[in-house]
Structure formats: structure tokens, C-alpha cells
VOGU-3710 file (C-alpha; in Angstrom, 3 decimals, decimal comma):
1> xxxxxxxxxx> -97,092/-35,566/-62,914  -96,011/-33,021/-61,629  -94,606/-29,645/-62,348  -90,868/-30,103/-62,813  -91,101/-32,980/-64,930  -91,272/-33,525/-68,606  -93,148/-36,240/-70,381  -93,581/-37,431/-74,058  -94,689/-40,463/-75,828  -93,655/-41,513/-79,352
11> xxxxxxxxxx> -94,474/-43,943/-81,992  -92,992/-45,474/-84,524  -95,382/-47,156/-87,410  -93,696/-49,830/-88,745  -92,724/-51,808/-85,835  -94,921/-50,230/-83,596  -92,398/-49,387/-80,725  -92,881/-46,484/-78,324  -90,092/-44,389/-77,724  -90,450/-42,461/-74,004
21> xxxxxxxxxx> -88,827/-38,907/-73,560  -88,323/-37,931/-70,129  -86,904/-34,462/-68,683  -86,056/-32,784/-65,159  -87,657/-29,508/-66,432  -85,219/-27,924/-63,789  -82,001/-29,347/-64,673  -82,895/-29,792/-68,657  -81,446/-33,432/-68,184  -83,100/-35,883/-69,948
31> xxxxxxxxxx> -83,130/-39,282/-71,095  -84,676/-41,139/-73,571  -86,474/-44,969/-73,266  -86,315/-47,398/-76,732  -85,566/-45,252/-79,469  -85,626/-46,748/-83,123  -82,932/-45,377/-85,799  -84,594/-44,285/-88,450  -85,996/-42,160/-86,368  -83,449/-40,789/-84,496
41> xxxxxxxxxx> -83,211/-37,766/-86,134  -87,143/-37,155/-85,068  -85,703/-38,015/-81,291  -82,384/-35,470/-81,737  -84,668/-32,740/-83,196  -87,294/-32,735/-80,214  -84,859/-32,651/-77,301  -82,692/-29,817/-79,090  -86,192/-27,493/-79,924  -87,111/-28,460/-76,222
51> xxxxxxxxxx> -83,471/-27,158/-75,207  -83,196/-30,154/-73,563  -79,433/-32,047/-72,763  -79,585/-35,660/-73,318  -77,936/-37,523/-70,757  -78,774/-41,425/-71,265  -80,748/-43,294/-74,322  -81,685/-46,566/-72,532  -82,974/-49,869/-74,120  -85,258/-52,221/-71,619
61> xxxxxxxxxx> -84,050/-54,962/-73,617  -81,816/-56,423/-76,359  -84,829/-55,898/-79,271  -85,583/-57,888/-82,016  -88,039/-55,914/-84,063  -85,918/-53,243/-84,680  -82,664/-51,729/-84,512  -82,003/-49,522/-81,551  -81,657/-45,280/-81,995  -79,247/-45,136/-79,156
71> xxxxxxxxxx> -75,534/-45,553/-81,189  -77,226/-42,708/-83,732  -78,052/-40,485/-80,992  -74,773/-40,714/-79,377  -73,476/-38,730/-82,460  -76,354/-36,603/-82,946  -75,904/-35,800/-79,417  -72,912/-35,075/-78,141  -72,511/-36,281/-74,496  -75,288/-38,797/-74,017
81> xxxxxxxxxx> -74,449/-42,151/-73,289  -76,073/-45,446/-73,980  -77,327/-47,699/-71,429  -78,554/-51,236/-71,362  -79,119/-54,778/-68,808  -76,043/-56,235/-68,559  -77,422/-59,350/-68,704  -78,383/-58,294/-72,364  -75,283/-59,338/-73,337  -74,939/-55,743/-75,690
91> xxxxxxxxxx> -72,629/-53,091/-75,208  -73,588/-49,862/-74,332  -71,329/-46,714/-72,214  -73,549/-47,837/-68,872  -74,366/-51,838/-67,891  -77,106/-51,570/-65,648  -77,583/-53,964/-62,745  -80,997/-54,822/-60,890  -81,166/-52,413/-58,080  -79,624/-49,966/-59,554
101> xxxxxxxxxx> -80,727/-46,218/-60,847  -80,837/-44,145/-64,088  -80,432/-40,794/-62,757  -81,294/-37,184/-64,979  -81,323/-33,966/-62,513  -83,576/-34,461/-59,522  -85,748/-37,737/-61,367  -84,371/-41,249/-60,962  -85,372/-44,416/-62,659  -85,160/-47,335/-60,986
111> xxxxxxxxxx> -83,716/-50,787/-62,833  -85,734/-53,759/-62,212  -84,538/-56,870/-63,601  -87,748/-58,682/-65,284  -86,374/-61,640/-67,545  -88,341/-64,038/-69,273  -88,948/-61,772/-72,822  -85,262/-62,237/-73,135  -82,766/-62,891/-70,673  -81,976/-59,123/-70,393
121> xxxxxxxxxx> -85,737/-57,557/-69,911  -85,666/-54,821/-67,399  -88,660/-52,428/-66,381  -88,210/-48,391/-65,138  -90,002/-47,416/-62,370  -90,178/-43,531/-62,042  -91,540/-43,804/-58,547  -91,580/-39,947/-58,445  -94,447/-39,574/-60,851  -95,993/-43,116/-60,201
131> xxxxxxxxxx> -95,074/-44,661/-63,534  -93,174/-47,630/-65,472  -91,803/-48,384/-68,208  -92,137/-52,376/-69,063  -90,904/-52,813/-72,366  -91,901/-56,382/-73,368  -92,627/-57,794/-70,241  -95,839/-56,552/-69,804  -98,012/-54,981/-72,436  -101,419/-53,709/-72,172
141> xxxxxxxxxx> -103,548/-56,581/-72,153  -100,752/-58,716/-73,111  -96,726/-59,502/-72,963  -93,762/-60,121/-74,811  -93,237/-63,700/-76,779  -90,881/-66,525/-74,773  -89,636/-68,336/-77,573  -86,179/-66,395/-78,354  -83,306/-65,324/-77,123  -83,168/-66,987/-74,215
151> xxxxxxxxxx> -86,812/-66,430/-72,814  -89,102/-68,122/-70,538  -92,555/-68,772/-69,843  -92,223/-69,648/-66,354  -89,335/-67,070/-65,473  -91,828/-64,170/-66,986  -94,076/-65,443/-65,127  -92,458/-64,507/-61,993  -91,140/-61,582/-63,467  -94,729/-59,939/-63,940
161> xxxxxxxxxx> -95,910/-60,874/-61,071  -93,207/-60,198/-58,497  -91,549/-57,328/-60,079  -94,365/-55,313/-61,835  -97,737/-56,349/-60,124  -96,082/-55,699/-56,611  -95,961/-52,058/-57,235  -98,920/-49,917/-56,485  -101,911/-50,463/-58,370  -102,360/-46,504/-59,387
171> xxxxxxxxxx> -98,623/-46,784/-61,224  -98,941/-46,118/-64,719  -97,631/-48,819/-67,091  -96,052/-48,020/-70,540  -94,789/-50,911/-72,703  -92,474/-50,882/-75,375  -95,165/-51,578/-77,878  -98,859/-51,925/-78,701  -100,711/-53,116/-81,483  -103,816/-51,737/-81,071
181> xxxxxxxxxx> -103,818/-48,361/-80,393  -103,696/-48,271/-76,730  -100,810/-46,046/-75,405  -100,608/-47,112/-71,490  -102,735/-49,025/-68,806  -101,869/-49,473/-65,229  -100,492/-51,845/-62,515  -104,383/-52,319/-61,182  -105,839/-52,254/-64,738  -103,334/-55,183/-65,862
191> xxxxxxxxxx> -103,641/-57,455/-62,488  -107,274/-57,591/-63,146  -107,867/-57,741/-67,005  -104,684/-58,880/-68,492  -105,571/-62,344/-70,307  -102,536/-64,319/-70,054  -101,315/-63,080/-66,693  -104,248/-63,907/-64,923  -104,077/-67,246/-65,503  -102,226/-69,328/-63,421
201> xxxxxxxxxx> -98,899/-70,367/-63,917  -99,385/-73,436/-65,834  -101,795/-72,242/-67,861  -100,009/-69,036/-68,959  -97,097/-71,570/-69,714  -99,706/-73,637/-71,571  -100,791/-70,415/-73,285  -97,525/-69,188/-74,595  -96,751/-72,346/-75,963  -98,994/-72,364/-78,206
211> xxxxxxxxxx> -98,577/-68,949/-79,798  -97,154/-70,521/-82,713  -95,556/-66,924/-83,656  -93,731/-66,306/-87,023  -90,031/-65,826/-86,860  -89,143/-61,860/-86,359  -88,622/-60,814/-89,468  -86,025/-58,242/-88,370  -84,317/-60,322/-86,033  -81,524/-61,431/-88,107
221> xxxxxxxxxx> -80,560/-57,748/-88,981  -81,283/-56,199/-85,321  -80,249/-58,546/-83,058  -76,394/-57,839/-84,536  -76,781/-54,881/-84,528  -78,362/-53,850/-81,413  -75,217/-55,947/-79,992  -73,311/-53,036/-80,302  -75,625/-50,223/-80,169  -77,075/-50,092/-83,075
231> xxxxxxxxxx> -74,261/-49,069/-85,560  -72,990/-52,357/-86,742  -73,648/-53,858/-89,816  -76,365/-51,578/-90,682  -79,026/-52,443/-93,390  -78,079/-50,442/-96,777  -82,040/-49,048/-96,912  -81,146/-47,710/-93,540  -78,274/-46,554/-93,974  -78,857/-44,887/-96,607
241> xxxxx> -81,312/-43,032/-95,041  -78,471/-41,365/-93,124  -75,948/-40,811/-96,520  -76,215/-37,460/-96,480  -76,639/-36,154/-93,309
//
């Protein structure tokens, strides 16, 4: 990394999502990658002690696990904007397009469309500093589920293997979530060792199928939500977290 960037990664317990803050030291721009609300305040806190400005809180997908921090952040932080796929089919300020670019001071993210999680899945590449951010698509030793919201097997698949393992095999990989206690692998790492995506393609089909996952048990409250960034129809535990503040 080097010396004019800013990098910190952040848990959250319960649904075991990493949250990515990311900073042109220069500039103070900053953006932030996945952020859960209840812990938004955690999120607002850390970029104003690091007299940071946050420009963009960006999803890489549409979750289902929890509900996005990036509506509660827009009013915690004045100014930053919310940014998502547009073929997540949520609104957000920004609609991002494969090809396109997330851009805080002199650091640029690029937008790589990598369906198959959901229809919407994209992955950051911060070619700057050699690094991605995969959200569900690829986790270490792992990847997201195929049998909601409009995933697919075979399309992430293709996804993984065109859109992630094509990138240098030194480039860092940090998912959206682990379950284990890992906190990132690599491009190299997961092309060799990763247990479903070195399969071929009809047996990785074969082996998502039978998964045989339990139904999210958050989906039904964060999928509406996170349709409109977060701040609609809000749990009353959650928001009552917020009541007073």
C-alpha cells in the first residue's frame, strides 16, 4: 500500500459482514464498501476522528443478510452519496455500470460486473494498491449462495473466473463476509485452493445445488429495505436503536 492511501477493515458480529474504509490520505476523500446500520454510527465516528470527508458509501450488491448503512450515513454525513449496480434494481444517488469508476481524490475503483450471487454482484478493483473487493462472489475459500434473487450457478461461474481470477495473482481479495475468521486471501491463493471454484463447471453447478441452505432469515426485512437505501420500513429493534440520536 502505499503511502498516500488509507486502509481499514471492519466487522460486524452478527451477520458477519466486513465493512471496507478507504481514503486518499492527500485529498481526505474517502469512501466506504458494505456498511451495516446499526453500525453506522461506528462508520460516521471513524471517518470524522480520522478528519476524513466521505464522498461515496457503496454496496457490491443488493444484500440479504442485513440492511445496508449507506441511507444512515447519508444523514450522518452530510455530502456523501450512495452508490450501487444498477442492475441491483435499488436506488441509490450513483447507478454504477460495468466499466465504470468510483473515484475519491487521486484513488479510483474500478466496477466490475460479477453476477451470479444476485443479478447485481459487482467486485472493486483498486488496481493502485493491487486489491479487490468481491463481496459475495468470491469468498475466501468459498462464494456466495445461487439460489435467490435472481442468481446463478453457471453465470457465477463465469463471473469468478473471467472477472476475478483474470486479474493478477498477487491482488489482494476481500469479500463481503467470512465465517471463519479469515479477513482476506488473494487472486493466486483462491485459483489454487478455493473448493468449489476449482471444480469444473458442472461440478461446481452440481455442488451448489446441493447446498440445501436455510432461507435468510433477514431477507424479508433487508431486501425492502436495502431497495431504497436502507431507510424504508425499518425494523422497530433497529430503529429504535436510532430514537434518540
Amino acid at each position: 500500500m502505499t503511502k498516500n492511501f488509507f486502509f481499514r477493515q471492519l466487522f460486524d458480529r452478527e451477520s458477519c459482514t466486513y465493512t471496507y474504509l478507504l481514503a486518499d490520505v492527500a485529498s481526505k476523500e474517502a469512501v466506504i464498501i458494505d456498511p451495516v446500520i446499526e453500525l453506522s454510527d461506528r462508520d460516521a465516528q471513524l471517518v470524522s476522528d480520522l478528519g476524513f470527508k466521505l464522498v461515496y458509501a457503496i454496496n457490491t450488491h443488493m444484500h440479504a443478510d442485513h440492511i445496508t448503512g449507506t441511507g444512515r450515513l447519508k444523514r450522518l454525513v452530510p455530502g456523501a452519496r450512495s452508490a450501487i449496480s444498477a442492475a441491483a434494481g435499488a436506488d441509490a444517488d450513483v447507478k454504477l455500470e460495468d466499466g465504470g469508476a468510483v473515484r475519491f481524490g487521486g484513488l479510483e475503483l474500478e466496477v466490475r460486473a460479477t453476477p451470479g450471487h444476485t443479478e447485481g454482484c459487482v467486485t472493486y478493483v483498486l488496481h493502485s494498491q493491487r486489491m479487490c473487493f468481491t463481496g459475495d462472489a468470491l469468498l475466501i475459500r468459498g462464494c456466495g449462495r445461487t439460489d435467490f434473487q435472481g442468481g446463478s450457478s453457471d453465470t457465477l461461474f463465469d463471473s469468478v473466473h473471467q472477472r476475478i481470477f483474470t486479474l493478477p495473482e498477487d491482488y489482494a481479495v476481500y469479500p463481503a463476509h467470512d465465517y471463519k475468521g479469515q479477513t482476506a486471501s488473494s487472486v493466486g491463493e483462491e485459483k489454487r485452493l478455493n473448493p468449489r471454484l476449482t471444480r469444473s463447471r458442472q461440478e461446481f453447478c452440481a455442488i451448489m445445488a446441493g447446498l440445501n441452505l436455510a432461507y435468510p432469515k433477514k431477507i424479508d426485512v433487508a431486501l425492502p429495505a436495502n431497495r431504497v437505501c436502507g431507510l424504508h420500513n425499518i425494523p422497530d429493534e433497529i430503529a429504535a436503536l436510532f430514537a434518540e440520536k
